[in-house]
TORKOL-4160 file (C-alpha; in steps of 0.2 Angstrom, whole numbers, padded with zeros to 4 digits, m for minus):
373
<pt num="1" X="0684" Y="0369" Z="m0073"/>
<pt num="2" X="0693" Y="0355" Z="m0065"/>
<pt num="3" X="0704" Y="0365" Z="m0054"/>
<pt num="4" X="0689" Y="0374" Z="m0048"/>
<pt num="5" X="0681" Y="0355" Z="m0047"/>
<pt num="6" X="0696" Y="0350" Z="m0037"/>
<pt num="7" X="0694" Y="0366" Z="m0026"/>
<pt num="8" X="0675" Y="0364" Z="m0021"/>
<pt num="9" X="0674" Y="0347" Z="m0017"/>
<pt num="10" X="0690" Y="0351" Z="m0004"/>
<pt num="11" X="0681" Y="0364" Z="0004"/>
<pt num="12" X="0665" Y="0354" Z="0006"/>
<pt num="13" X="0675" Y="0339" Z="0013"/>
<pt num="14" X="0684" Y="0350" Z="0026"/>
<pt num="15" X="0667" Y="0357" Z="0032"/>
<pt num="16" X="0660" Y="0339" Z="0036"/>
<pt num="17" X="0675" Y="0335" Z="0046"/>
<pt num="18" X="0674" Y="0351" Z="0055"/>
<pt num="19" X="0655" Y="0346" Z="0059"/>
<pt num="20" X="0662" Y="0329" Z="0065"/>
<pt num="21" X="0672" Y="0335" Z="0077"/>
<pt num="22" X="0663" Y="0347" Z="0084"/>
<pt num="23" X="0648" Y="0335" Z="0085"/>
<pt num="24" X="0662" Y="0320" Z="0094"/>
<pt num="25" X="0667" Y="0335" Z="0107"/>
<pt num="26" X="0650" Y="0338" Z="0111"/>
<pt num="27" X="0648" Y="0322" Z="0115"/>
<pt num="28" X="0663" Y="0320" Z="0124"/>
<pt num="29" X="0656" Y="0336" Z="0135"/>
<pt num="30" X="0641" Y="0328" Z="0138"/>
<pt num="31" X="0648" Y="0312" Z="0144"/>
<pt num="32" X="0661" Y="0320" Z="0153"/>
<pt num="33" X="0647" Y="0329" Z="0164"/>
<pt num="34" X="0637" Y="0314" Z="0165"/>
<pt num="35" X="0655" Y="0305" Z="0171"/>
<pt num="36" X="0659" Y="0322" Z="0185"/>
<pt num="37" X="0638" Y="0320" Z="0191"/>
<pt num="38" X="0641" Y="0303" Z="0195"/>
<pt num="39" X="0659" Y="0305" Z="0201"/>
<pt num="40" X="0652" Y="0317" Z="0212"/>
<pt num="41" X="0636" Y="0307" Z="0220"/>
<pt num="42" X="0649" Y="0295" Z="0222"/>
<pt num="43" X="0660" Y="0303" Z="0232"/>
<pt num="44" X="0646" Y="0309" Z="0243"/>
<pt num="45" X="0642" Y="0291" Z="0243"/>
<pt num="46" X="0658" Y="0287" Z="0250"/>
<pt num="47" X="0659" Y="0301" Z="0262"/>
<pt num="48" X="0645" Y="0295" Z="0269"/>
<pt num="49" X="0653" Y="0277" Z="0271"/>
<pt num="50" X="0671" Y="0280" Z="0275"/>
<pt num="51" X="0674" Y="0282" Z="0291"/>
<pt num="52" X="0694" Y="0287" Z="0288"/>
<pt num="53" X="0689" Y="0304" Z="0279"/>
<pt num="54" X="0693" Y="0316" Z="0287"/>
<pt num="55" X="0678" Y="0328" Z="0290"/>
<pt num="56" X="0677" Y="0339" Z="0306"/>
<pt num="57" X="0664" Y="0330" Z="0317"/>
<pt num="58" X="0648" Y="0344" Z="0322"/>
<pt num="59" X="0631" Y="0340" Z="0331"/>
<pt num="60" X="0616" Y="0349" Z="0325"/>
<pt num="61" X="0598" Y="0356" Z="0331"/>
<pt num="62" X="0584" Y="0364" Z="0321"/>
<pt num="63" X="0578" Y="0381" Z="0325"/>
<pt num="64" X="0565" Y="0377" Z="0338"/>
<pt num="65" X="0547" Y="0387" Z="0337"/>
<pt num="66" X="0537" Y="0389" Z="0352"/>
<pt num="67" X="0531" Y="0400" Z="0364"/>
<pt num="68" X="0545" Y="0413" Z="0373"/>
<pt num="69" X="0546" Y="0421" Z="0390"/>
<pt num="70" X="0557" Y="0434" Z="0394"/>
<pt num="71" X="0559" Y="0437" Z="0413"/>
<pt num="72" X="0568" Y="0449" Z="0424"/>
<pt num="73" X="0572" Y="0444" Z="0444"/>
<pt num="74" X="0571" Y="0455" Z="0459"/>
<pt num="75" X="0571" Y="0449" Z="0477"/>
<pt num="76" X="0558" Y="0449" Z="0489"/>
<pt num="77" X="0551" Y="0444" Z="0508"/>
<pt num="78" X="0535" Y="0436" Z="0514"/>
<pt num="79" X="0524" Y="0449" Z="0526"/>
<pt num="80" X="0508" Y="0445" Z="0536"/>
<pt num="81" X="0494" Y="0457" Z="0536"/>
<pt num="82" X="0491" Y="0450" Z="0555"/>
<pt num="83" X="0510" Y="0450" Z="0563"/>
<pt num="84" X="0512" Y="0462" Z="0575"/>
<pt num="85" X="0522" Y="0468" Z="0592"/>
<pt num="86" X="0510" Y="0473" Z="0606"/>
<pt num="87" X="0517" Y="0486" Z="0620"/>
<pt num="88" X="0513" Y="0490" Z="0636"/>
<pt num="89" X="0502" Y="0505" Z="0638"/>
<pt num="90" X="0505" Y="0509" Z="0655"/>
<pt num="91" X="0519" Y="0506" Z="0667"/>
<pt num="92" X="0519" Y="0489" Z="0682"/>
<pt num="93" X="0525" Y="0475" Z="0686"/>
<pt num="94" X="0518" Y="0460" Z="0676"/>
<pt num="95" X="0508" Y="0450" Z="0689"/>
<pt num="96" X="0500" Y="0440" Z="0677"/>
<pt num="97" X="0507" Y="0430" Z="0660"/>
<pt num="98" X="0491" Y="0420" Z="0654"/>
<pt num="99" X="0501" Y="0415" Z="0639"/>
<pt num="100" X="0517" Y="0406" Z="0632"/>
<pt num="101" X="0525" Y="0404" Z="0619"/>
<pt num="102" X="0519" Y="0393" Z="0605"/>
<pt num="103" X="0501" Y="0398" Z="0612"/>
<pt num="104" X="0484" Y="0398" Z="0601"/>
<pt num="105" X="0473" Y="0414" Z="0606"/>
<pt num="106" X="0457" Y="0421" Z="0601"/>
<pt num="107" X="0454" Y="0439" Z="0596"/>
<pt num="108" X="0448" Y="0449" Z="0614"/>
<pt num="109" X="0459" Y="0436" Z="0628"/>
<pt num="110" X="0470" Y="0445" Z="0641"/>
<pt num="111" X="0488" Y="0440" Z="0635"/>
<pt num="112" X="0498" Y="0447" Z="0650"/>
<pt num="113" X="0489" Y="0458" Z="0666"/>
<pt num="114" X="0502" Y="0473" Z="0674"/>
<pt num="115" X="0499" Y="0476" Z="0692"/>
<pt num="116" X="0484" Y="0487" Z="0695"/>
<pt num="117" X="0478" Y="0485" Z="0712"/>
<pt num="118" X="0480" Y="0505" Z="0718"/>
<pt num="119" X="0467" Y="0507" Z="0702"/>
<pt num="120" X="0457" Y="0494" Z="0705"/>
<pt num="121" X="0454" Y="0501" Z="0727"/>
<pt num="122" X="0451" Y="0517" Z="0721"/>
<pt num="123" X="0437" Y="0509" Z="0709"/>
<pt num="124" X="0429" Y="0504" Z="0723"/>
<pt num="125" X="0429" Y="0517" Z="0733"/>
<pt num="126" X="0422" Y="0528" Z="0718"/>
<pt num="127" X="0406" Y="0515" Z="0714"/>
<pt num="128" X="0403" Y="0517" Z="0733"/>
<pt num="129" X="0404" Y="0535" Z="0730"/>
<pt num="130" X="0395" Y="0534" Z="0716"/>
<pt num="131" X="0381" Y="0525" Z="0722"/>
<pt num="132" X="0379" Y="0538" Z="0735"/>
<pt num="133" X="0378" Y="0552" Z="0723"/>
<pt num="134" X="0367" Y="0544" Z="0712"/>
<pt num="135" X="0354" Y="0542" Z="0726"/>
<pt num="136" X="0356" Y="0561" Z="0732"/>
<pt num="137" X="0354" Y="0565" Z="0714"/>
<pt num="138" X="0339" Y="0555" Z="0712"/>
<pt num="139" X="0330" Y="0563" Z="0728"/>
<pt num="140" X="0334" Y="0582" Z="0723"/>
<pt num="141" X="0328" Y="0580" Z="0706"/>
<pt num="142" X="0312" Y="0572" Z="0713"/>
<pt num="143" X="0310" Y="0588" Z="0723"/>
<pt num="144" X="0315" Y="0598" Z="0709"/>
<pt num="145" X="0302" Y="0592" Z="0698"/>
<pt num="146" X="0290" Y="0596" Z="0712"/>
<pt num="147" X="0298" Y="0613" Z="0713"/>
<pt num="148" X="0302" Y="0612" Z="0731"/>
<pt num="149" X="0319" Y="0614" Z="0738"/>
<pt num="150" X="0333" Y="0625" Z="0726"/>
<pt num="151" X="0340" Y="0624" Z="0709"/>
<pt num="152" X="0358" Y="0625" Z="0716"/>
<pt num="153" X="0357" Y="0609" Z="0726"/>
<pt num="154" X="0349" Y="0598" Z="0711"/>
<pt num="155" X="0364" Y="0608" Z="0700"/>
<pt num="156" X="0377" Y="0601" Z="0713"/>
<pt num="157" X="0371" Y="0584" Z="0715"/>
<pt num="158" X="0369" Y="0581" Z="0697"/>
<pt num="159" X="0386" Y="0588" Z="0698"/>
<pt num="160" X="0394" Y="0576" Z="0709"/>
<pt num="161" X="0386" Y="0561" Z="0700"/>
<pt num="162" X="0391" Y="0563" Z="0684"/>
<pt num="163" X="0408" Y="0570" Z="0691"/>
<pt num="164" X="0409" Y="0553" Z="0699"/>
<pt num="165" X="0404" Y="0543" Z="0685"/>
<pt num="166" X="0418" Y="0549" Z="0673"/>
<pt num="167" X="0430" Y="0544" Z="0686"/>
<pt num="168" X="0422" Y="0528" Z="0687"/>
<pt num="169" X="0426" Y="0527" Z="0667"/>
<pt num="170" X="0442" Y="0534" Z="0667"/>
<pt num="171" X="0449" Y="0520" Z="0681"/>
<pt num="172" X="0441" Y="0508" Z="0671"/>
<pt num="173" X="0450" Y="0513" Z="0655"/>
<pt num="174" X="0466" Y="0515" Z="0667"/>
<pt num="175" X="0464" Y="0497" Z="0672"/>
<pt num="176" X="0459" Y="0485" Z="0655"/>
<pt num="177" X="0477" Y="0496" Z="0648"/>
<pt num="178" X="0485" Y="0487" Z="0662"/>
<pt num="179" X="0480" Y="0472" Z="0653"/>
<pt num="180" X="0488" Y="0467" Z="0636"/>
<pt num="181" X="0473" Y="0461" Z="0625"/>
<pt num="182" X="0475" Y="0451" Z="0609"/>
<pt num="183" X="0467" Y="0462" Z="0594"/>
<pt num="184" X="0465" Y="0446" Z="0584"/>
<pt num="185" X="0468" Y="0427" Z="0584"/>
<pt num="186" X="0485" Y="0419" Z="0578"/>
<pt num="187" X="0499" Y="0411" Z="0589"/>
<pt num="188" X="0509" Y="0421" Z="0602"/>
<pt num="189" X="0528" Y="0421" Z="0592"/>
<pt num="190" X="0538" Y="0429" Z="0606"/>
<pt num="191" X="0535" Y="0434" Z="0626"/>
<pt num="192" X="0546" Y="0445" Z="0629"/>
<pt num="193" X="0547" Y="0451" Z="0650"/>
<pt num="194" X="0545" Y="0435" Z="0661"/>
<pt num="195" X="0535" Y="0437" Z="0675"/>
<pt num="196" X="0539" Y="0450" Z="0688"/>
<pt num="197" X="0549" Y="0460" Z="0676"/>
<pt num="198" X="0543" Y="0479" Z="0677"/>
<pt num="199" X="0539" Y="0486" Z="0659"/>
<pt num="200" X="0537" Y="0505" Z="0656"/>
<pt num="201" X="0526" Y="0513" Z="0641"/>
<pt num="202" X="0531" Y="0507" Z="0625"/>
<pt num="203" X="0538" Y="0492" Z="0631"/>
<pt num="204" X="0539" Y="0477" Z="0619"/>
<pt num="205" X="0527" Y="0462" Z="0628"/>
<pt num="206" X="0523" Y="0449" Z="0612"/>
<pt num="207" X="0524" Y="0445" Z="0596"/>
<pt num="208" X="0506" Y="0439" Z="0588"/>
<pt num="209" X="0504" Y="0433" Z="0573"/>
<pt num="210" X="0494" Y="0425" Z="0560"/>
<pt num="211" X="0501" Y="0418" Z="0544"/>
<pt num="212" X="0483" Y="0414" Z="0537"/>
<pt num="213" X="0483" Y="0430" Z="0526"/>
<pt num="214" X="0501" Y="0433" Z="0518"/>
<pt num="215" X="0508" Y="0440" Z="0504"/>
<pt num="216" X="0526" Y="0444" Z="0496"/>
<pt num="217" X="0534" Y="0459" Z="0494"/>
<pt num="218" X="0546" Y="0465" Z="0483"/>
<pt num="219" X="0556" Y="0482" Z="0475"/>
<pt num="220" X="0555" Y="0486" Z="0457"/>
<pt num="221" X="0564" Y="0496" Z="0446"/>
<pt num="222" X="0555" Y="0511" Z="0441"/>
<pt num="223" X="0561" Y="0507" Z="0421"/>
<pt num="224" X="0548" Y="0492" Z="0423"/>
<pt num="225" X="0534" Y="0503" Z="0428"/>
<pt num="226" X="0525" Y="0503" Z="0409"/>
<pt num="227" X="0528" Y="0481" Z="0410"/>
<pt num="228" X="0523" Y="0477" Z="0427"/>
<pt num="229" X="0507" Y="0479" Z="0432"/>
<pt num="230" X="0493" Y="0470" Z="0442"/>
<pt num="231" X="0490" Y="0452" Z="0433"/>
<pt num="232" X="0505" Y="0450" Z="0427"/>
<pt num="233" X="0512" Y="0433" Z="0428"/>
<pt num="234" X="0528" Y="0428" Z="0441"/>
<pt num="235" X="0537" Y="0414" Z="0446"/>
<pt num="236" X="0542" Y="0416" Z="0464"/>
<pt num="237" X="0558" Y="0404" Z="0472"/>
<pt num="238" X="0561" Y="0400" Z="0486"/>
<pt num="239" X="0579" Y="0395" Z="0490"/>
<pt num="240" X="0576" Y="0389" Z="0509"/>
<pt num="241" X="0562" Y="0381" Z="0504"/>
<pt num="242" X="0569" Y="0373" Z="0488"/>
<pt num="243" X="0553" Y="0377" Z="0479"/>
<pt num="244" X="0546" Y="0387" Z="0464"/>
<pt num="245" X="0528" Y="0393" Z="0463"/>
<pt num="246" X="0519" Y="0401" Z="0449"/>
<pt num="247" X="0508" Y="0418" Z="0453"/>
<pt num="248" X="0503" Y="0434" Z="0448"/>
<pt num="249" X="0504" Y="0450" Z="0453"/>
<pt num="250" X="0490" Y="0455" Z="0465"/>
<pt num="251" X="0496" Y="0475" Z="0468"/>
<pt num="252" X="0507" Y="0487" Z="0461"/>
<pt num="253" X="0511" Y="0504" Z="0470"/>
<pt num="254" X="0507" Y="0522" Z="0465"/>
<pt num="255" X="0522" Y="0529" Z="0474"/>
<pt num="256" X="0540" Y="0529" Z="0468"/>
<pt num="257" X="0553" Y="0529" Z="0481"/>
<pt num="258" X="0564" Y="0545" Z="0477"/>
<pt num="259" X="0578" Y="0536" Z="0486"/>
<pt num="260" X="0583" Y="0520" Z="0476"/>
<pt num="261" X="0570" Y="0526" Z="0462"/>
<pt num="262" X="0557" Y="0509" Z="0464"/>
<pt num="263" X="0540" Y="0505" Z="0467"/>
<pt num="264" X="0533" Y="0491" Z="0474"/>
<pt num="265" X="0524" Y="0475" Z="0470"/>
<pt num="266" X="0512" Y="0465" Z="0480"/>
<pt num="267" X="0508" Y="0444" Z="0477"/>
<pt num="268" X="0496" Y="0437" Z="0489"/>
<pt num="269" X="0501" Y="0422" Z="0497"/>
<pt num="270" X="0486" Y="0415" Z="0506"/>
<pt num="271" X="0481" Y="0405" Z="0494"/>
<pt num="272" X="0496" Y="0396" Z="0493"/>
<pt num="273" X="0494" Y="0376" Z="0500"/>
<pt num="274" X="0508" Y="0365" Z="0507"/>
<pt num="275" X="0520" Y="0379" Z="0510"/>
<pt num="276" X="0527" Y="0385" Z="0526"/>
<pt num="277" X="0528" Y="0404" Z="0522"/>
<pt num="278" X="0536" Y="0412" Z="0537"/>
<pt num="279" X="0537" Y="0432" Z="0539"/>
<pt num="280" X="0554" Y="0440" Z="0532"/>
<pt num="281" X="0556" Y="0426" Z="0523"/>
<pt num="282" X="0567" Y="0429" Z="0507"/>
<pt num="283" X="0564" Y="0424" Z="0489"/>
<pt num="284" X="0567" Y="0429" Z="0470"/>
<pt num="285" X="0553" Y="0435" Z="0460"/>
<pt num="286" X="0555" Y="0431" Z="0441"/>
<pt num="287" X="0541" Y="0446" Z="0434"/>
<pt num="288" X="0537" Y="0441" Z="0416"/>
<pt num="289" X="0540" Y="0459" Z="0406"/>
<pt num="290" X="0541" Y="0450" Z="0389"/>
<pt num="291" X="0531" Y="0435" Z="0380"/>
<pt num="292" X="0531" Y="0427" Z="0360"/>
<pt num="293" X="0519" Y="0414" Z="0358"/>
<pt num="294" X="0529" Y="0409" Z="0340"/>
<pt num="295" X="0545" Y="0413" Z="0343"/>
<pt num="296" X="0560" Y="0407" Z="0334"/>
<pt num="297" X="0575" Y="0401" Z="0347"/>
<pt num="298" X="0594" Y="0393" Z="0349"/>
<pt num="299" X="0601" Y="0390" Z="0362"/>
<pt num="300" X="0613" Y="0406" Z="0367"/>
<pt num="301" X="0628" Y="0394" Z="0364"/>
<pt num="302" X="0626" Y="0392" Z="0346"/>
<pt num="303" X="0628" Y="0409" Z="0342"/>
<pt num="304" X="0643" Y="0419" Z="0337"/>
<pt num="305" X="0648" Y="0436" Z="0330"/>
<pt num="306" X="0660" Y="0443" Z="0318"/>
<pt num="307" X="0673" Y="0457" Z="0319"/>
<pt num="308" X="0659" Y="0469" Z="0316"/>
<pt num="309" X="0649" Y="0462" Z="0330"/>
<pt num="310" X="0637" Y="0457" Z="0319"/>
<pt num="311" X="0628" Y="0439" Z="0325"/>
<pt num="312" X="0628" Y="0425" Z="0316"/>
<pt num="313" X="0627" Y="0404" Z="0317"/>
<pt num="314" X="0632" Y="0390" Z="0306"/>
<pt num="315" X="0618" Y="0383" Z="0294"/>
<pt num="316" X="0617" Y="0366" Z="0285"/>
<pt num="317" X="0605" Y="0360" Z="0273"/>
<pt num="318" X="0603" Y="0343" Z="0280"/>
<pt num="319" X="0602" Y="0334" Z="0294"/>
<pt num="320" X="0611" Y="0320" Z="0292"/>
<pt num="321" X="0628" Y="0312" Z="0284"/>
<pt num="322" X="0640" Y="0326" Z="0276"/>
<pt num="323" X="0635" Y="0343" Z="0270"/>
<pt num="324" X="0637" Y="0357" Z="0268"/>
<pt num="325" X="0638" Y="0374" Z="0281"/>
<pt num="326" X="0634" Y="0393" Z="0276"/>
<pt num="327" X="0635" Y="0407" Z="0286"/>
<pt num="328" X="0621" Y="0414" Z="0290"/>
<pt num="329" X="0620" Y="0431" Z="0300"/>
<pt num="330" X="0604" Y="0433" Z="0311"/>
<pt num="331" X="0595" Y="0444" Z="0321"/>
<pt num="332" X="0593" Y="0442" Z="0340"/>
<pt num="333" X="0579" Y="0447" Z="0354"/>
<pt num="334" X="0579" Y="0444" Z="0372"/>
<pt num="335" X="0588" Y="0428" Z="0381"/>
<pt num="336" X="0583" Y="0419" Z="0394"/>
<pt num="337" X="0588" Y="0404" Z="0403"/>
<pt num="338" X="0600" Y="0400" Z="0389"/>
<pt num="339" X="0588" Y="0402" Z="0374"/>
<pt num="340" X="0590" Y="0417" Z="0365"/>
<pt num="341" X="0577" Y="0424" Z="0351"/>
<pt num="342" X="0578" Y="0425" Z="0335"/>
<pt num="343" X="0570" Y="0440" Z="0327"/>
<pt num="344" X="0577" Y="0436" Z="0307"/>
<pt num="345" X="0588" Y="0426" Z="0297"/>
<pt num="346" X="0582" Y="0410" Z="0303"/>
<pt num="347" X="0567" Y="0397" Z="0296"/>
<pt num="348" X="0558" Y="0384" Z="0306"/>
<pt num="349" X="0565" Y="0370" Z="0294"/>
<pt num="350" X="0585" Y="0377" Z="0295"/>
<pt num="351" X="0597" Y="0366" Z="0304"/>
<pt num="352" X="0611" Y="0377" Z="0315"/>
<pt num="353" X="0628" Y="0367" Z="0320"/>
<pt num="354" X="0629" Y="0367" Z="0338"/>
<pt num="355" X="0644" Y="0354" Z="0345"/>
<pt num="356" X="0659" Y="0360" Z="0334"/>
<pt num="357" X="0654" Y="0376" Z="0328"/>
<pt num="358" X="0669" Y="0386" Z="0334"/>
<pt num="359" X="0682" Y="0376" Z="0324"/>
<pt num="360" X="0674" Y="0376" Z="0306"/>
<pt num="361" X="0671" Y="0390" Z="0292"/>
<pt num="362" X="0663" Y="0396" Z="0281"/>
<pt num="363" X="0658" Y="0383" Z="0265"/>
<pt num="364" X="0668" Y="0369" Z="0274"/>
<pt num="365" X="0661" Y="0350" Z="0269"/>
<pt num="366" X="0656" Y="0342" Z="0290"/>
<pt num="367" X="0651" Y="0326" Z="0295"/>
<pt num="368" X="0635" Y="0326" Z="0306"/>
<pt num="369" X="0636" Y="0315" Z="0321"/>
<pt num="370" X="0621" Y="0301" Z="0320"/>
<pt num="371" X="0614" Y="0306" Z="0338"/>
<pt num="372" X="0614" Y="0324" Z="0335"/>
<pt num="373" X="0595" Y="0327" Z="0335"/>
């Protein structure tokens, strides 16, 4: 009985110190966490303060969200509806240059007169033909109406009039081609003979034009054909002119060029205030084919991709001090202008390294630079 005394109250006393330790190294555990959370806010603490750590040293953005405009360039010239070359019609010696350059004219006045003076004597000499006839005529129809005289006289009188008459009209016509009539108003460019100078059909004479209704002309790819059309929104530069204008496309055509595979587009101009738009001259159409109005972006400069191609960019949890970067592999839309879309992977509230990104990786602790955002 004693022994077996003697043996229980051993085996209970071992139990209770067993429960002791275990319950000292439970505490121990428990303080030991306690002592690694504060070691650890310390230390971020200290990184945060200690300017001698060594941390590499990024800048950082958040993922902007906005609207997004995609836009594709092609060039283009200004024309004028009223900009044209006028020729001479008949062939003389110009004896008259009512114009210079420089000149405003109205629509109708006489520009430039070629010599005409054989056409003009034999007008003469047909009206006082003419004149004659027309009285004979007028005295045998008379009498024809009273049925005296014959039919054939009144046939050849009526004849000769109205012979007379159409040469009458056909020197006349012969005559105003000798002269060189503005079809519209505008500002004489160019004179091209002087005075003098003999010009033959289909000579050049002057440039006339009017820039009060222009517009700008431009080639388009026929692969844009389903994303431009008229309404759509351009931005037309100018580089002589060091200026940018906002527009929109007034006419697309219905005809493809077989030989460079376009179409083209028309933006009119007349409108357009403070400009001076000359004819020919060049520009760069920026036609919008693509538009987001909550789009996420980066600059194009932040992004990077892997051995497999796949995009990706550096993200942080925070803003500021030390943290923390994670890969984060993204999914990319159009860029222009330097901004690239984001299509997935990113959130409005994520900040994305930006200064710095090349030379860190993956889980690597960074210091933030104060003036980064």
């Amino acid at each position: 009985a004693l022994i077996l005394s003697a043996c229980g109250a051993s085996v209970t006393e071992d139990t209770s110190d067993l429960g002791q330790l275990r319950s000292q190294k439970d505490s121990l555990v428990a303080l030991s966490q306690k002592v690694q959370d504060e070691i650890t806010s310390l230390d971020e603490r200290i990184a945060t303060l200690d300017t001698n750590a060594k941390y590499a040293l990024v800048s950082v953005m958040p993922v902007k969200q906005g609207e997004f405009k995609h836009f594709f360039n092609v060039h283009g010239v200004v024309k004028a509806n009223k900009n044209v070359t006028l020729y001479a019609e008949s062939a003389g010696n110009i004896t008259g240059m009512r114009v210079k350059e420089g000149q405003r004219v109205s629509a109708g006045q006489v520009l430039v007169e070629l010599d005409a003076e054989v056409m003009k004597s034999q007008l003469k000499e047909v009206e006082t033909n003419l004149e004659l006839a027309t009285e004979l005529y007028e005295r045998q129809k008379r009498l024809w109406d009273q049925k005296i005289g014959s039919e054939v006289d009144y046939l050849n009188a009526k004849n000769r009039k109205e012979s007379l008459e159409q040469s009458k009209a056909t020197l006349e016509r012969q005559i105003r081609m000798a002269q060189i009539v503005a079809p519209f108003s505008g500002v004489v460019d160019e004179v091209f003979p002087r005075k003098g100078e003999y010009v033959g059909p289909s000579s050049p004479v002057v440039r006339l034009v009017n820039l009060d209704e222009t517009y700008l002309e431009s080639d388009v790819s026929e692969a844009y054909i389903g994303k431009v059309r008229a309404g759509t929104p351009v931005m037309i530069e100018f580089p002589s002119l060091d200026t940018t204008l906002e527009a929109k496309i007034t006419r697309t055509g219905n005809y493809i060029n077989p030989n460079n595979r376009t179409f083209k587009l028309e933006v009119n101009m007349t409108n357009v205030d403070g400009l001076e738009l000359k004819p020919n001259l060049l520009a760069i159409v920026h036609v919008m084919d693509y538009r987001a109005d909550e789009a996420l972006m980066l600059p194009a400069r932040t992004i990077q991709q892997n051995s497999t191609g796949e995009n990706f960019v550096y993200v942080l949890s925070q803003g500021t001090g030390v943290a923390k970067v994670r890969m984060q592999r993204i999914e990319t839309g159009f860029s222009f202008e330097g901004l690239t879309e984001i299509t997935d992977g990113l959130k409005p509230v994520d900040f994305v390294v930006d200064k710095g990104a090349r030379s860190i990786r993956e889980g690597q602790d960074v210091r933030i630079a104060q003036n980064a955002l």
